[in-house]
FILO-902703 format. One record per residue: residue number from 1; x, y, z of N, C-alpha, C, O, CB in turn; residue in three letters. Coordinates in steps of 0.05 Angstrom, whole numbers. Glycine has a CB too. Example, Ala and Ser with C-alpha at 12.3 -4.5 7.8 and 13.67 -1.06 7.14 Angstrom:
2
<1 <264 -114 156> <246 -90 156> <264 -66 156> <285 -66 169> <226 -89 181> "ALA">
<2 <257 -45 142> <273 -21 143> <258 1 157> <268 23 161> <282 -12 114> "SER">
This chain:
140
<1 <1007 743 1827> <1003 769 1815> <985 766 1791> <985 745 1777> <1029 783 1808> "UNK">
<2 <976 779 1789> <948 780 1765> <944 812 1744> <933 833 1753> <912 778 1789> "UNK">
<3 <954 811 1719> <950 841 1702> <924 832 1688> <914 812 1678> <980 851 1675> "UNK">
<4 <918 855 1690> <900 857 1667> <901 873 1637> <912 895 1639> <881 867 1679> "UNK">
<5 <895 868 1614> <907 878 1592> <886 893 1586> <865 883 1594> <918 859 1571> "UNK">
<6 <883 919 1572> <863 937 1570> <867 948 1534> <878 970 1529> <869 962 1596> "UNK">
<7 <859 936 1516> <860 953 1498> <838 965 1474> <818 953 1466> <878 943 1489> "UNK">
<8 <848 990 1465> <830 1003 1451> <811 998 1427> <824 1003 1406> <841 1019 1446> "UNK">
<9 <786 991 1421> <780 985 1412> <754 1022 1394> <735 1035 1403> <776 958 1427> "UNK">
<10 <768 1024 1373> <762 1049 1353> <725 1044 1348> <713 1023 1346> <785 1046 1316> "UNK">
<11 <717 1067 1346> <692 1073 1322> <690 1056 1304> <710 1048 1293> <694 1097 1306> "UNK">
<12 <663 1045 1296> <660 1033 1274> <633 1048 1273> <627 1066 1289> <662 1002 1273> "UNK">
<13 <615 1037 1247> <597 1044 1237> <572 1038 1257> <550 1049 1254> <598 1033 1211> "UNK">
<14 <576 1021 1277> <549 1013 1293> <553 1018 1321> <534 1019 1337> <538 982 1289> "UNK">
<15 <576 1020 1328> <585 1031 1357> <612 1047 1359> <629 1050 1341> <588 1006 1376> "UNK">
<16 <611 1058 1387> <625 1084 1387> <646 1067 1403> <641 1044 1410> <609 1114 1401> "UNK">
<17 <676 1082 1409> <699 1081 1414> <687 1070 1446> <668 1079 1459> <719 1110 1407> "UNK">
<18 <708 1047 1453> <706 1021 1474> <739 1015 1479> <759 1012 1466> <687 991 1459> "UNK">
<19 <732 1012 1505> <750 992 1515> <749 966 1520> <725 960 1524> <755 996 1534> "UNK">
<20 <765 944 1520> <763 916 1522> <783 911 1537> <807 919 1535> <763 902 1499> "UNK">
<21 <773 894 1557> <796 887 1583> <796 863 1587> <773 855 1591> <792 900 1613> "UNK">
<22 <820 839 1589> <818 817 1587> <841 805 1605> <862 818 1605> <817 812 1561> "UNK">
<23 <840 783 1620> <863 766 1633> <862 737 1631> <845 721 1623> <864 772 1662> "UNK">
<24 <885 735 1639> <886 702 1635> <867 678 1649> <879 668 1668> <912 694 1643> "UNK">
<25 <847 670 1645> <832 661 1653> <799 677 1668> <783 667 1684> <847 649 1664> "UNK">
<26 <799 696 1660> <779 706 1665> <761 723 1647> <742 738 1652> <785 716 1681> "UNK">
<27 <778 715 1620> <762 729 1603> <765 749 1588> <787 756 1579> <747 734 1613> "UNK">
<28 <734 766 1584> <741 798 1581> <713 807 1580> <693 793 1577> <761 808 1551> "UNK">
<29 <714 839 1582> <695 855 1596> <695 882 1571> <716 895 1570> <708 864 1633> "UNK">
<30 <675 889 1554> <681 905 1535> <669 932 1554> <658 926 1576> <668 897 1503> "UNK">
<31 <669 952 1548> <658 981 1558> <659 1003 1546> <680 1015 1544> <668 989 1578> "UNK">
<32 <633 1015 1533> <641 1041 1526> <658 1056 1538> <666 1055 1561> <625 1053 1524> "UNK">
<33 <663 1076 1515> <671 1101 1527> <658 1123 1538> <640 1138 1528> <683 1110 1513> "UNK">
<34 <671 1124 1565> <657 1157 1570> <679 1176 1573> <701 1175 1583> <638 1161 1602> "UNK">
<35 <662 1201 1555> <671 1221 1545> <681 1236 1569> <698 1253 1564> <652 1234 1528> "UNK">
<36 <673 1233 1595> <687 1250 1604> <712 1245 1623> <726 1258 1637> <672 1263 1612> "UNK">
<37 <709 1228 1617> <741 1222 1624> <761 1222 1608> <754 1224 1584> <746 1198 1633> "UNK">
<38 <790 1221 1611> <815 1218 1596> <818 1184 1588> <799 1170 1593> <841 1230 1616> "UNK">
<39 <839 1175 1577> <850 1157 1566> <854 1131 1574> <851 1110 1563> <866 1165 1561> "UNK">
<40 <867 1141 1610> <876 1130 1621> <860 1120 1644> <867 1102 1660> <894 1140 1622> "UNK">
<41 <839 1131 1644> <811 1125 1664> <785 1118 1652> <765 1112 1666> <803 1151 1681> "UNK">
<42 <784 1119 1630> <771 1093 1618> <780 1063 1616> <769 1041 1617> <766 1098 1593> "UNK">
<43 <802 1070 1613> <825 1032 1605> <823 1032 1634> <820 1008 1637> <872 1030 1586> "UNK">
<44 <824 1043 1657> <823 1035 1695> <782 1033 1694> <772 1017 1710> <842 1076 1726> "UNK">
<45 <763 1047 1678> <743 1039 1689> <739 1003 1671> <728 984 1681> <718 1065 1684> "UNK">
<46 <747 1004 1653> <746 967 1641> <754 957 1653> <738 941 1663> <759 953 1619> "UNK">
<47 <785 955 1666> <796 935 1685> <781 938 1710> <780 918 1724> <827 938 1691> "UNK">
<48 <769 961 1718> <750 957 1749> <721 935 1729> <714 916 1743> <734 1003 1768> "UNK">
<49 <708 936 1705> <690 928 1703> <696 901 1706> <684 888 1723> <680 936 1685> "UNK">
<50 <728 884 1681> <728 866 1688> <728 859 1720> <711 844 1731> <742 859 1675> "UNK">
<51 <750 871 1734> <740 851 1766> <711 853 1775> <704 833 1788> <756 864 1796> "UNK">
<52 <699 866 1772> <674 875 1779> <664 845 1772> <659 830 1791> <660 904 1762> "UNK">
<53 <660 833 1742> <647 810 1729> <659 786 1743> <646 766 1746> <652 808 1697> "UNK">
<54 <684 790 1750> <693 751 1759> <686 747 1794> <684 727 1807> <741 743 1754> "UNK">
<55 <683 781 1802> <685 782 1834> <650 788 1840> <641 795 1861> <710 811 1847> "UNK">
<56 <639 784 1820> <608 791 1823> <589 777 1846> <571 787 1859> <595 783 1797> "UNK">
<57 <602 749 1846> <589 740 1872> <602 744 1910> <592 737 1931> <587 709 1864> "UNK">
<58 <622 756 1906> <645 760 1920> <621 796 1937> <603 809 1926> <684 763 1893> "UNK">
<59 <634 800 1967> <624 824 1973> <651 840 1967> <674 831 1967> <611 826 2004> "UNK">
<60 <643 868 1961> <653 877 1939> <683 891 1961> <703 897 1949> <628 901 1919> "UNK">
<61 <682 893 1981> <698 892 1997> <726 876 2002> <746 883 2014> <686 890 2009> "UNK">
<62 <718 851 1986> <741 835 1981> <755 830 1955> <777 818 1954> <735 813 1987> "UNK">
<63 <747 837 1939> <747 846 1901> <777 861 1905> <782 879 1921> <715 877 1885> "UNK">
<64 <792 850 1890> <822 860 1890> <819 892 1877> <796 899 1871> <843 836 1868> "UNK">
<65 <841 911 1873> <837 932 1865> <856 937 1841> <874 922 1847> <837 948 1886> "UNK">
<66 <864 950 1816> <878 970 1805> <895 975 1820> <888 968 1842> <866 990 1798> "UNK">
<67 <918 987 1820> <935 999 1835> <935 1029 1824> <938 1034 1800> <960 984 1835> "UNK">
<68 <933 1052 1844> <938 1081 1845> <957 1091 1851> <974 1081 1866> <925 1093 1858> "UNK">
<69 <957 1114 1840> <976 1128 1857> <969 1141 1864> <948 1149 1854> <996 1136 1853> "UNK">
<70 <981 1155 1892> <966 1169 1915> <944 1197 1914> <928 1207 1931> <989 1178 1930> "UNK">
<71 <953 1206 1880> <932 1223 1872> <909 1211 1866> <892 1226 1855> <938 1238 1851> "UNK">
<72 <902 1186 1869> <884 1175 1853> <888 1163 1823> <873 1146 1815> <869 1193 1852> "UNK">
<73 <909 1175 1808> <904 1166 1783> <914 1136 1783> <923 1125 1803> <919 1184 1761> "UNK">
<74 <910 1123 1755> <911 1094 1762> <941 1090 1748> <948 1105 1730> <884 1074 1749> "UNK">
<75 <960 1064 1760> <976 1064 1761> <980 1040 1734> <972 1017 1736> <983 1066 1786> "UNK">
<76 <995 1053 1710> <983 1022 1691> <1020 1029 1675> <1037 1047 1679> <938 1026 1658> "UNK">
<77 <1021 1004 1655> <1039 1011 1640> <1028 1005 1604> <1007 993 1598> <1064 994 1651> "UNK">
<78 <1047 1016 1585> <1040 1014 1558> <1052 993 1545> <1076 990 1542> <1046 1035 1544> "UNK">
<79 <1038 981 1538> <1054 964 1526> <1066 973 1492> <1061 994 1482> <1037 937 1526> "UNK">
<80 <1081 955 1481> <1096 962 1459> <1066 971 1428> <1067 985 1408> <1121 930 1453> "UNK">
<81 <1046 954 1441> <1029 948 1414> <1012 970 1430> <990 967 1420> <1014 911 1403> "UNK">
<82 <1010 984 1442> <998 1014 1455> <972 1000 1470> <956 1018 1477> <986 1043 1427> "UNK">
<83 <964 975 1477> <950 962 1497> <961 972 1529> <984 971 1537> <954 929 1491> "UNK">
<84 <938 982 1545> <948 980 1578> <944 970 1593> <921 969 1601> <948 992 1593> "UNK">
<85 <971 954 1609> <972 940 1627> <964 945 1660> <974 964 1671> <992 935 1622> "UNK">
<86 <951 932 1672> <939 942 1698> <948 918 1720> <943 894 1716> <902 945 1695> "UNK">
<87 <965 929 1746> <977 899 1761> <943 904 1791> <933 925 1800> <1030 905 1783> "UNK">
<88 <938 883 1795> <917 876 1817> <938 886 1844> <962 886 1844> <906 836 1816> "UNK">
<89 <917 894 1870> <924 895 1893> <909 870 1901> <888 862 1890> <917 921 1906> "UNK">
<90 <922 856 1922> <903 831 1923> <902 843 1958> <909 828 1976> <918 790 1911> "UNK">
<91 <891 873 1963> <883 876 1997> <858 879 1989> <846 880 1968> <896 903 2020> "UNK">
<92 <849 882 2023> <828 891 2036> <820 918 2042> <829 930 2062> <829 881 2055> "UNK">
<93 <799 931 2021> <795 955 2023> <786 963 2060> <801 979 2072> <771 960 1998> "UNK">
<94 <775 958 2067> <774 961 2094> <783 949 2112> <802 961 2122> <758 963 2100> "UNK">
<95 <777 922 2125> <794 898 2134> <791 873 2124> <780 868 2102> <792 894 2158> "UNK">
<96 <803 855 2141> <802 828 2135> <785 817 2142> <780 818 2166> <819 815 2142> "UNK">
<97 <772 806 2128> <746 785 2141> <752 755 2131> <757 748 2109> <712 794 2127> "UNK">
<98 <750 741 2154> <764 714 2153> <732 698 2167> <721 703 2188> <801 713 2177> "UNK">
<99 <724 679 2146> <706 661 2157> <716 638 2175> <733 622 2167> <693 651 2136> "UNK">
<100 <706 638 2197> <721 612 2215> <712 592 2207> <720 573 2221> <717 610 2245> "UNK">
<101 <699 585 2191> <688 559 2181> <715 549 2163> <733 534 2170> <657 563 2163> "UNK">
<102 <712 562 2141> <735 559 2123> <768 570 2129> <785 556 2118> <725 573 2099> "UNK">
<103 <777 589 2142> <802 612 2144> <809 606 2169> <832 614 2172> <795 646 2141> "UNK">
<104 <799 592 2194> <805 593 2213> <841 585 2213> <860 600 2214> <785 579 2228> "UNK">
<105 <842 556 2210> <864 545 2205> <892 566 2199> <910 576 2213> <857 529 2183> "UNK">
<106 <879 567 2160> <893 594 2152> <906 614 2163> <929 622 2157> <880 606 2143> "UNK">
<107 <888 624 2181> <883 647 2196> <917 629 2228> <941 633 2230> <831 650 2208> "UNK">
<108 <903 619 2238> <928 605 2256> <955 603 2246> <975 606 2260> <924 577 2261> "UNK">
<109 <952 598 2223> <990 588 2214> <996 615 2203> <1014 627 2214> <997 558 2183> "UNK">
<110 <982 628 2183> <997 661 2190> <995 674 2221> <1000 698 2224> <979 686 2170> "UNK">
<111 <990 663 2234> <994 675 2266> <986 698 2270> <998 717 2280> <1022 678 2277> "UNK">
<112 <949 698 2257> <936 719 2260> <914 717 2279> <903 737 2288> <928 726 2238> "UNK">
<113 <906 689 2287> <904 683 2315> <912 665 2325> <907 644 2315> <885 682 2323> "UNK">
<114 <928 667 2350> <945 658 2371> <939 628 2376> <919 634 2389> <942 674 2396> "UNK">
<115 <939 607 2376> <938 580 2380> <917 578 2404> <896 565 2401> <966 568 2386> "UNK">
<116 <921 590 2427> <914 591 2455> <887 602 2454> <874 597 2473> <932 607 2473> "UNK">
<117 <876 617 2435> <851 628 2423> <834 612 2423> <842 594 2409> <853 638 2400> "UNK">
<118 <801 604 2433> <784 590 2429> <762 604 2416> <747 617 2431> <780 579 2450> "UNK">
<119 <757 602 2393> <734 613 2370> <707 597 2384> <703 573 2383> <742 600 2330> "UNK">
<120 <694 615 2396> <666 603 2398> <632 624 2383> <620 646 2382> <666 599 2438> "UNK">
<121 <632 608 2377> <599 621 2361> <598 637 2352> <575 643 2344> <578 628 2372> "UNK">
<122 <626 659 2343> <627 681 2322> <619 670 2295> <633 650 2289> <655 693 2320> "UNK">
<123 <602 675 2278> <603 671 2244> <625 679 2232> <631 668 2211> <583 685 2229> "UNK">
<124 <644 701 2244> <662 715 2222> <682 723 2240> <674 720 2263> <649 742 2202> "UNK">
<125 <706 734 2240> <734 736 2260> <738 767 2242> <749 765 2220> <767 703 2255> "UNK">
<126 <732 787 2249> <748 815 2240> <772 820 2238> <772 836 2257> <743 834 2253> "UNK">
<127 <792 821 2231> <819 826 2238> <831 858 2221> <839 860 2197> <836 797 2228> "UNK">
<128 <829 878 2241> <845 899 2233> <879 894 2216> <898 879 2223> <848 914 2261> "UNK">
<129 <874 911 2195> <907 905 2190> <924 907 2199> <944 892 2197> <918 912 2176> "UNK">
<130 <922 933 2218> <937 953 2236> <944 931 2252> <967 925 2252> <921 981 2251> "UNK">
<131 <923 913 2270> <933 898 2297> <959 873 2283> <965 854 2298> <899 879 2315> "UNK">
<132 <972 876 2256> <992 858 2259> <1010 865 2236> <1011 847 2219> <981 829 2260> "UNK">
<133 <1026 891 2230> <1036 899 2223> <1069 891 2224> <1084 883 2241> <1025 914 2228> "UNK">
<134 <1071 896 2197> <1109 873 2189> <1131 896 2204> <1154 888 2210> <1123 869 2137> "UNK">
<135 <1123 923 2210> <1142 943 2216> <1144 938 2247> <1164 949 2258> <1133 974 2205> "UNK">
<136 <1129 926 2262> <1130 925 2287> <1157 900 2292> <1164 878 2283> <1097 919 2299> "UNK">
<137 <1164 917 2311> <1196 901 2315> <1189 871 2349> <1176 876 2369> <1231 939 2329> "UNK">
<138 <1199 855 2343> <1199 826 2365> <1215 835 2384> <1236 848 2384> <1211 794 2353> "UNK">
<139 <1203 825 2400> <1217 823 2425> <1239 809 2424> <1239 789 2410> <1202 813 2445> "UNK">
<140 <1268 817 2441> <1283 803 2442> <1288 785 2470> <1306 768 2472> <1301 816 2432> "UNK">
């Protein structure tokens, strides 16, 4: 699990009111403010900037996310010193993309493809989330 810490950084004499978003080993990502948002969606656009900076070479499809709630707004907590905390989704905005070069293996021992499966000359293995879902009940 991975938070990110988001806190407010005030007006001074040479720049205007910013956010600063930082985690353990990755740094930190400063960002103005924009005015037209609220409070709580500027401190979610820093933590999207930081992932944005560490996942930059990454397609952006695989870039972990903020967590929401179902309205959209972003789902964070306060900390005591009024800094906000942001927890990572570590899915796949659309699906899984598993390189068979590197993931194949991977990909076998979570039993996301079948042993009996022969990978020939694909570059990349698609895997819907849907096709292997934890709610689906085993055969007895």
């Amino acid at each position: 699990m991975k938070a990110i810490q988001v806190k407010y950084l005030r007006a001074t004499d040479t720049q205007g009111e910013r956010m600063k978003a930082s985690a353990v080993n990755w740094g930190s990502k400063i960002v103005g403010w924009d005015y037209a948002l609220d409070f709580d969606e500027n401190a979610a656009l820093a933590a999207e900037a930081l992932i944005a900076k560490v996942y930059a070479n990454d397609p952006e499809d695989l870039h972990p996310t903020i967590s929401r709630y179902g309205s959209g707004n972003p789902e964070c907590a306060t900390l005591p010193n009024g800094d906000m905390v942001f927890v990572l989704n570590y899915h796949y905005q659309e699906r899984w993309k598993l390189s068979t070069r590197h993931s194949t293996a991977l990909a076998r021992r979570l039993g996301l493809i079948p042993d009996n499966v022969i990978l020939l000359g694909s570059p990349k293995v698609e895997i819907e989330p849907s096709s292997f879902s934890s709610s689906e009940e085993e055969d007895t």
